[in-house]
C-alpha positions as CSV (number, residue, x, y, z in Angstrom):
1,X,92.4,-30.8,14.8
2,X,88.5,-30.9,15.3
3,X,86.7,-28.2,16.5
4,X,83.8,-30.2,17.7
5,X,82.3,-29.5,21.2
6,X,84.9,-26.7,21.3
7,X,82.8,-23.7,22.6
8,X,84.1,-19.7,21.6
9,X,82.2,-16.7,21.9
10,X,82.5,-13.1,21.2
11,X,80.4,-9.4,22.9
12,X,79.8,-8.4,26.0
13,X,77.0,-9.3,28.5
14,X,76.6,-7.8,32.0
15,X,73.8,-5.8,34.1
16,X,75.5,-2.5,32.8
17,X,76.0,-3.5,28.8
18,X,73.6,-2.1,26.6
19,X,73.2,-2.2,22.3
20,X,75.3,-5.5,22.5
21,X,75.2,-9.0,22.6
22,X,77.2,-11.9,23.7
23,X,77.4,-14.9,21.4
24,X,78.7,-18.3,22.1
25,X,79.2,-21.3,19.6
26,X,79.4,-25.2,19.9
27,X,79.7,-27.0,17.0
28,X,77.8,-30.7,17.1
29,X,78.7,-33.8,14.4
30,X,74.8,-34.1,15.3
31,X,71.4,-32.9,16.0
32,X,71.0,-29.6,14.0
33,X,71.0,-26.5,14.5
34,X,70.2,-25.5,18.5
35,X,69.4,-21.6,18.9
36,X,69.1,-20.4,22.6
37,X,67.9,-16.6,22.7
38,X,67.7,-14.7,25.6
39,X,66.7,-11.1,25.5
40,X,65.0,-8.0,27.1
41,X,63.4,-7.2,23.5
42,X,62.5,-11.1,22.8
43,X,58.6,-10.1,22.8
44,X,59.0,-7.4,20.0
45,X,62.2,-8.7,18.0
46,X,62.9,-12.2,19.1
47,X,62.0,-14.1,15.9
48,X,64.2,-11.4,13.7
49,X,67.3,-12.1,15.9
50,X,66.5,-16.1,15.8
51,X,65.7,-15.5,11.6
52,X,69.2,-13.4,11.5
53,X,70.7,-16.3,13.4
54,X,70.0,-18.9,11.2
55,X,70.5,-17.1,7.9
56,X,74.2,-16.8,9.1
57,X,74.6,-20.2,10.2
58,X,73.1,-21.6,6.8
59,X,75.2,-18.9,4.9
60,X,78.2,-20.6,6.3
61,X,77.1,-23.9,5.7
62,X,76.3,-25.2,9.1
63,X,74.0,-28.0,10.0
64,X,74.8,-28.7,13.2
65,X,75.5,-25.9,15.9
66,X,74.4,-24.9,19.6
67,X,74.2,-21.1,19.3
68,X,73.5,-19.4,22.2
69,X,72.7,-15.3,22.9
70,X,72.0,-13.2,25.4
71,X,71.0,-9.9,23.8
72,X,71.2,-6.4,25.5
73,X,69.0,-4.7,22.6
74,X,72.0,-5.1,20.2
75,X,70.8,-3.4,16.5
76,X,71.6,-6.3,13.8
77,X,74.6,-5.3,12.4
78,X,76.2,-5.9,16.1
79,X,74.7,-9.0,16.4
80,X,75.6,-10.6,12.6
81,X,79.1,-9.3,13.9
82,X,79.2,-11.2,16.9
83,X,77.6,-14.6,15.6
84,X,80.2,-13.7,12.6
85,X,83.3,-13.9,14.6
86,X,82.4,-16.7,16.4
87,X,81.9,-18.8,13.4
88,X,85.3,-17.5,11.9
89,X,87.2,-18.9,15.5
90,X,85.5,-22.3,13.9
91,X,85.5,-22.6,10.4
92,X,87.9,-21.6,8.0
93,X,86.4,-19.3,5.2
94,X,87.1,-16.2,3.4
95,X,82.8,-15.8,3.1
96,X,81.5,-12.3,4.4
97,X,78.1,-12.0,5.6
98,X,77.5,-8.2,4.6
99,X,74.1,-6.8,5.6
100,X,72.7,-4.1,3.3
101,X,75.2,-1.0,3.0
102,X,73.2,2.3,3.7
103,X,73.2,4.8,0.9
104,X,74.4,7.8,2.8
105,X,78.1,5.3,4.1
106,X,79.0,5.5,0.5
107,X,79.4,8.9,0.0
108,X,83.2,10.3,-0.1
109,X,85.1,13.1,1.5
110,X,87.6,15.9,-0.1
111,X,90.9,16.2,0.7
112,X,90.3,19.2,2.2
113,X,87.3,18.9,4.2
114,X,87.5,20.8,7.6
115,X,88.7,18.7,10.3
116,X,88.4,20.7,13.5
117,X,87.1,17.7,15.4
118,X,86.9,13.8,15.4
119,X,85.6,11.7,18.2
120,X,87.2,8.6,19.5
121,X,84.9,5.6,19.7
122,X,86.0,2.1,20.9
123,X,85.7,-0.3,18.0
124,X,84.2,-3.0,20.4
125,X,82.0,-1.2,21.9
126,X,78.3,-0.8,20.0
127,X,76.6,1.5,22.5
128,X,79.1,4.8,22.0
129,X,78.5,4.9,18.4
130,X,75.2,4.4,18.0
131,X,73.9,8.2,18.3
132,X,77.6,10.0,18.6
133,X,77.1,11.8,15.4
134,X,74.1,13.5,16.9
135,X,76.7,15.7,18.4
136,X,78.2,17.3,15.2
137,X,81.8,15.8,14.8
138,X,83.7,16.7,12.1
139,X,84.9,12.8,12.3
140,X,83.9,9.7,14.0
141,X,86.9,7.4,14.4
142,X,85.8,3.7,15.3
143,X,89.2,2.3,16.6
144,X,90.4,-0.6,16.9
145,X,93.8,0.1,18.4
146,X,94.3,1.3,22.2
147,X,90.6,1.7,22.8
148,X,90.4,-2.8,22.7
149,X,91.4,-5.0,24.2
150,X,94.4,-7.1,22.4
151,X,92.1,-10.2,23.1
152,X,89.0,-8.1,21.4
153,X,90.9,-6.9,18.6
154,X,89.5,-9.9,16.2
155,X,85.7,-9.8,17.0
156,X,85.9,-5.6,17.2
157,X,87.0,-5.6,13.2
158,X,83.6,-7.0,12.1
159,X,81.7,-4.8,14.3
160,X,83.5,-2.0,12.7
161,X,83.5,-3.6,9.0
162,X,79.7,-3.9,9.7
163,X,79.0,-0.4,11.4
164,X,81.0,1.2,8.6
165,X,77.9,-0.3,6.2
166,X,74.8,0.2,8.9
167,X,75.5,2.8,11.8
168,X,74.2,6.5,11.1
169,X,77.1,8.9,11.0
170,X,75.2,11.8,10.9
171,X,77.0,13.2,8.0
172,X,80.3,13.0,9.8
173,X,83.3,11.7,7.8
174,X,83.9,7.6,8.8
175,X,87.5,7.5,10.1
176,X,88.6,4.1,11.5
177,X,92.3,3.9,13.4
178,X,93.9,0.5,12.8
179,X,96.5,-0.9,14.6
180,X,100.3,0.0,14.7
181,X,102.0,-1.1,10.8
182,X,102.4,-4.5,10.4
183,X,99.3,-5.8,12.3
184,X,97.6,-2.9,11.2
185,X,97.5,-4.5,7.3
186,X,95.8,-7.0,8.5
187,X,92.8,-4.7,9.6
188,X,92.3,-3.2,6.0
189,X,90.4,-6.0,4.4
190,X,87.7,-4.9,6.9
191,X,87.4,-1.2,6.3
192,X,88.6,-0.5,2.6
193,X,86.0,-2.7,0.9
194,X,82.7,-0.8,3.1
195,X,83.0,3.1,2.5
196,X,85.7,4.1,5.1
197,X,86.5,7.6,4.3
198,X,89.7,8.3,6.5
199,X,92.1,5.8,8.0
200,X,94.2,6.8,10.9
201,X,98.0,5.2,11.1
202,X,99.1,5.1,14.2
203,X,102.5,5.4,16.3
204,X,103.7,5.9,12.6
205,X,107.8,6.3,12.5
206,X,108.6,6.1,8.8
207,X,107.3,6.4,5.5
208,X,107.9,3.2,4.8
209,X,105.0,2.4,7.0
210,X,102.4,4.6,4.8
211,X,103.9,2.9,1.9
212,X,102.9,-0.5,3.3
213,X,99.4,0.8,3.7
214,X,98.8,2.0,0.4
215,X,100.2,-1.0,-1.0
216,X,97.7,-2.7,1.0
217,X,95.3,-0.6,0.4
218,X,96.0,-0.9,-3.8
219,X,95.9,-4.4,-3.3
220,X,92.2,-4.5,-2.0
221,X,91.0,-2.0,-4.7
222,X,92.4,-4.0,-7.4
223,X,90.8,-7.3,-6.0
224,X,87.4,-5.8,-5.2
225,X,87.3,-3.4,-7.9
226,X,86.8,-0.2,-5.6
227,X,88.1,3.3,-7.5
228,X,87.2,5.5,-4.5
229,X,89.5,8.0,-2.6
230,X,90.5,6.7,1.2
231,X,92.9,9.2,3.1
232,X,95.5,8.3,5.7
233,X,95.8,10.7,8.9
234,X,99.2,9.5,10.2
235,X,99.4,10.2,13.9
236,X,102.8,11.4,15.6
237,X,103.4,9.6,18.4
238,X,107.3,9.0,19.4
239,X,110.4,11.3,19.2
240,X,111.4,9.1,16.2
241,X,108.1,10.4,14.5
242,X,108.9,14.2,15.4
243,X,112.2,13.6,13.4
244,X,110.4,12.1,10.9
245,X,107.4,14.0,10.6
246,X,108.0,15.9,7.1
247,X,108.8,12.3,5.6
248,X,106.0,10.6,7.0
249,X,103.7,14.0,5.9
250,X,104.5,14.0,2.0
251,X,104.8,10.3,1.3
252,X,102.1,10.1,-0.6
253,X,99.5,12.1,-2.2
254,X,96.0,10.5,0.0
255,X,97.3,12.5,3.4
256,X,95.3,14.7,3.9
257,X,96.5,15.1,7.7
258,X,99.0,15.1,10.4
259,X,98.2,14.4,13.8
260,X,100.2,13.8,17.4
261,X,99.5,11.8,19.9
262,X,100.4,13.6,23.2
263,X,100.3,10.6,25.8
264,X,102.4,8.6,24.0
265,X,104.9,11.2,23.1
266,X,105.1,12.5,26.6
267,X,105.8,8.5,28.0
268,X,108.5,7.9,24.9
269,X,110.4,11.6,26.3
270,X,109.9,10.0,29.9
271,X,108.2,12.9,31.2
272,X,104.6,14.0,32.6
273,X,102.3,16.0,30.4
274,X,100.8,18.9,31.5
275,X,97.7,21.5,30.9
276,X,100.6,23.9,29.8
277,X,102.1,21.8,26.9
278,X,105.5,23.4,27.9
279,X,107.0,20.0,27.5
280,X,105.5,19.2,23.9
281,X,105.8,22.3,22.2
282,X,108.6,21.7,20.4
283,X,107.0,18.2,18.9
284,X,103.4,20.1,18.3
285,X,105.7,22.7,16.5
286,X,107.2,20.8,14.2
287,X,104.4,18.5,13.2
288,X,102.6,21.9,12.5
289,X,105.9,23.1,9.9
290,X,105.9,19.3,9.0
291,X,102.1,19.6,7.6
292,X,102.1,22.8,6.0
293,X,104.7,22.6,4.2
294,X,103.0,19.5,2.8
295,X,100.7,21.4,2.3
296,X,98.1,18.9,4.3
297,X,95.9,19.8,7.6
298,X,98.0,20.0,11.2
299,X,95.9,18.0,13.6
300,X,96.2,18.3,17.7
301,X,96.2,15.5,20.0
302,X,93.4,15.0,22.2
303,X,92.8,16.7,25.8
304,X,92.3,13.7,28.5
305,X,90.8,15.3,31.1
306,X,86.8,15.4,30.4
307,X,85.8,17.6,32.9
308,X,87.7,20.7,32.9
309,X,86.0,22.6,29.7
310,X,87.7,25.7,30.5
311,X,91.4,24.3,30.0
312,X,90.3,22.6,27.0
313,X,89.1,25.7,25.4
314,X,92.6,27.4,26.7
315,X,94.0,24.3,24.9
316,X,92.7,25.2,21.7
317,X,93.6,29.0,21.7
318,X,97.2,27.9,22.1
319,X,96.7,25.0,19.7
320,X,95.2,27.2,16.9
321,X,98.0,29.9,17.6
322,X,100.6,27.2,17.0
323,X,99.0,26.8,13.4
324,X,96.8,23.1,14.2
325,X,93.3,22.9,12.4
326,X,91.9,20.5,14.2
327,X,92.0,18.2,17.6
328,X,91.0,14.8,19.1
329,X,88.1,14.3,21.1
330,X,87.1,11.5,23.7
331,X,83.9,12.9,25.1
332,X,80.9,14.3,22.8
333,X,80.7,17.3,25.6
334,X,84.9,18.2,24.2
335,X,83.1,19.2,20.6
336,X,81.2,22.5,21.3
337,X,83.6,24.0,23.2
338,X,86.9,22.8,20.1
339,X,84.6,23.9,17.4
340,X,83.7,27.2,18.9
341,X,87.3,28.0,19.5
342,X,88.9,26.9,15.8
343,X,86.4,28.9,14.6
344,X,87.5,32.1,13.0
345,X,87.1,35.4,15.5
346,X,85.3,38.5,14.6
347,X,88.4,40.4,13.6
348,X,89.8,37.5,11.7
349,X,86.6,37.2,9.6
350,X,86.8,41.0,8.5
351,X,90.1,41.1,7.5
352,X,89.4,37.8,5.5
353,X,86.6,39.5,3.4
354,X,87.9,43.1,2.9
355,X,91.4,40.9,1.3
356,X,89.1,38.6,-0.6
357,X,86.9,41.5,-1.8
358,X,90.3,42.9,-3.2
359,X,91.4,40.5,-4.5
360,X,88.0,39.6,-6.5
361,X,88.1,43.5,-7.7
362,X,91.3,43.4,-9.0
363,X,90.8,40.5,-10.9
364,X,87.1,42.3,-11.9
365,X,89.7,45.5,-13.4
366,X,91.8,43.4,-15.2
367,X,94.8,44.3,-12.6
368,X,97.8,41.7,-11.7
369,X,98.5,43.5,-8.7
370,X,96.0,43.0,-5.7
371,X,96.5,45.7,-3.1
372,X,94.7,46.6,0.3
373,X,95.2,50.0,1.0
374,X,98.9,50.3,1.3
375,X,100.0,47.2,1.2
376,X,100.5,44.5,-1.4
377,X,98.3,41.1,-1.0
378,X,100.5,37.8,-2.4
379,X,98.5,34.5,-3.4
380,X,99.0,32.6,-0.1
381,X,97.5,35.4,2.3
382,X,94.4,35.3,-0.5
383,X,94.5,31.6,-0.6
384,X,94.4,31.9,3.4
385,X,91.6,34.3,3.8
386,X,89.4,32.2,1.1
387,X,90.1,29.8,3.1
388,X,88.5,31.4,6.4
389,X,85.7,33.2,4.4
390,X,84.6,29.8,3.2
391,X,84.9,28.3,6.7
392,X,82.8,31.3,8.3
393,X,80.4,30.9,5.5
394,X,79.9,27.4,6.4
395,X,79.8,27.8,10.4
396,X,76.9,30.0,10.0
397,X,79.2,33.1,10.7
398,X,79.2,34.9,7.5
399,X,76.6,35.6,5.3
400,X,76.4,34.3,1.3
401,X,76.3,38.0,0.7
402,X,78.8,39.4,2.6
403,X,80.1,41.4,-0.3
404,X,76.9,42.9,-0.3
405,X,77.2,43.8,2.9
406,X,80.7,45.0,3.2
407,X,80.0,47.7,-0.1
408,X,76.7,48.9,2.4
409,X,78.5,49.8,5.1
410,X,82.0,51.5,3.3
């Protein structure tokens, strides 16, 4: 069938859209190519957009086209995405255009990188990335899954695919959440090719599931020839997943984290959830056990309600007590008040040094046996309080030379 005279199209437009575009295609059997710009920067950048425009349509070999946009002060990787996925609703091609890939979006993440926070941002929606690593996330998650529309979900990979190379992450680590296993795969040959550190599997029920994603994953690698690290975050979302949660935590050895999703779990029990948690304890409880005894990071669900910051930090006291190292975020204003309260306390912080400081002298004397005062330290309350030293260090709470400090005032 001909796609002549068909007309598609792909963005947004509106009086209250902003960093965005909308895009709409015609192919002719005649009369070249037609480009119609409209937009509130066409004085400063319209001959780059109409110069982007036609690079695309001559990289997909098209010589006769009506291509019309109407521009809300969309950066260029939003706007190649949108011309992008119009042409693909056209023509049948495997061809990427790819705009340059910034140095810093090629950088990797350790397994064990802290994880306190990670921002949801909807995958089709340019304007709530562009500057939401100004506000210090641990993680920005570009998602494709509940945050678009099912209708949106084939135009919103290429913004992500493209945003992954272009947008400015502020040093956070690039997380992407593709759809629910098996229309999830599908999503991968737009994120594992450009730099994503972290991918999130969601409403994830079996291991099986994570083992179709690496395969995938593998699969990509091999045929690109990438040999970087990608870790899965696999979130909790269903009793089935509670059940499951230590097989879903060790099945392979790129987790790096467990999460739950709350508002799901809640609707799958058939009940309400609450500010309390009383009715989701015993699911946050045992994806906590399920991750540490993988040995991988416990990560909360998100709190919904944007406005009430003292709940939220309330939240994360009980969250941290039940053993989590981390939460979701939807709002940027969620951050300052999760970070301050994951962050190791004053009386925390001291008992972490003087058991670190030790455990470094007894291994200075030669001793196997690492003792505070009375009591005998094992490797895994060491391990820990490394663990919280390090994390002070790096919050700006604890000073390079705190062993310094702790012989001065003994």
């Amino acid at each position: 069938m001909s796609n002549i005279n068909k007309v598609v199209s792909a963005g947004n437009k509106g009086d209250d859209i902003r960093s965005d575009c909308y895009v709409s295609l015609e192919l002719k059997d005649r009369g070249g190519l037609n480009i119609d710009i409209q937009s509130k920067v066409m004085v400063m950048y319209g001959n780059s957009i109409r110069k982007l425009a036609e690079d695309i349509l001559m990289f997909y070999g098209l010589e006769h086209a009506h291509l019309a946009i109407i521009d809300s002060g969309a950066l260029p990787f939003v706007i190649s995405a949108r011309i992008e996925a119009v042409v693909k609703q056209l023509v049948k091609t495997t061809k990427e255009y790819l705009l340059e890939i910034l140095p810093e979006n090629q950088t990797e993440t350790t397994k064990d990188v802290f994880r306190f926070s990670r921002l949801y941002l909807p995958g089709n929606s340019p304007k709530l990335m562009l500057n939401a690593g100004i506000h210090g996330p641990n993680g920005l998650i570009l998602d494709l899954e509940d945050a678009v529309a099912p209708d949106k979900k084939f135009e919103a990979r290429f913004v992500v695919r493209n945003a992954l190379r272009q947008l400015n992450f502020y040093g956070a680590e690039r997380m992407v959440r593709i759809n629910q296993v098996p229309e999830g795969l599908n999503d991968l040959d737009y994120l594992v090719p450009h730099h994503v550190n972290l991918i999130l599997v969601p409403k994830c029920e079996s291991k099986e599931q994570i083992l179709l994603v690496n395969k995938r994953i593998d699969e990509i690698k091999k045929e690109k020839n990438i040999a970087c690290n990608i870790w899965l975050m696999p979130i909790i979302e269903s009793a089935l997943g509670v059940i499951k949660a230590y097989e879903i935590s060790s099945a392979a050895d790129n987790i790096v984290s467990l999460a739950i999703g709350l508002e799901d779990y809640t609707a799958d029990l058939g009940t309400r959830r609450s500010n309390e948690g009383n009715e989701s304890f015993f699911a946050r409880s045992m994806v906590v056990n399920a991750a540490k005894a993988a040995r991988i990071q416990p990560i909360d669900s998100v709190f919904s309600d944007v406005s009430d910051m003292e709940a939220l930090k309330q939240n994360v006291q009980v969250s941290k007590s039940l053993g989590f190292e981390g939460m979701g975020c939807i709002h940027p204003r969620q951050i300052k008040v999760i970070h301050e309260n994951f962050a190791p306390d004053k009386a925390e912080i001291e008992k972490a040094t003087k058991i670190v400081n030790a455990f470094i002298l007894a291994k200075e004397k030669g001793l196997g046996v690492v003792s505070l005062g009375s009591k005998m330290i094992d490797a895994p309350v060491v391990k820990r309080a490394q663990k919280i030293v390090d994390l002070a260090i790096s919050l700006g709470l604890l000073d390079n030379n705190w062993r310094e400090n702790l012989a001065n005032n003994s």
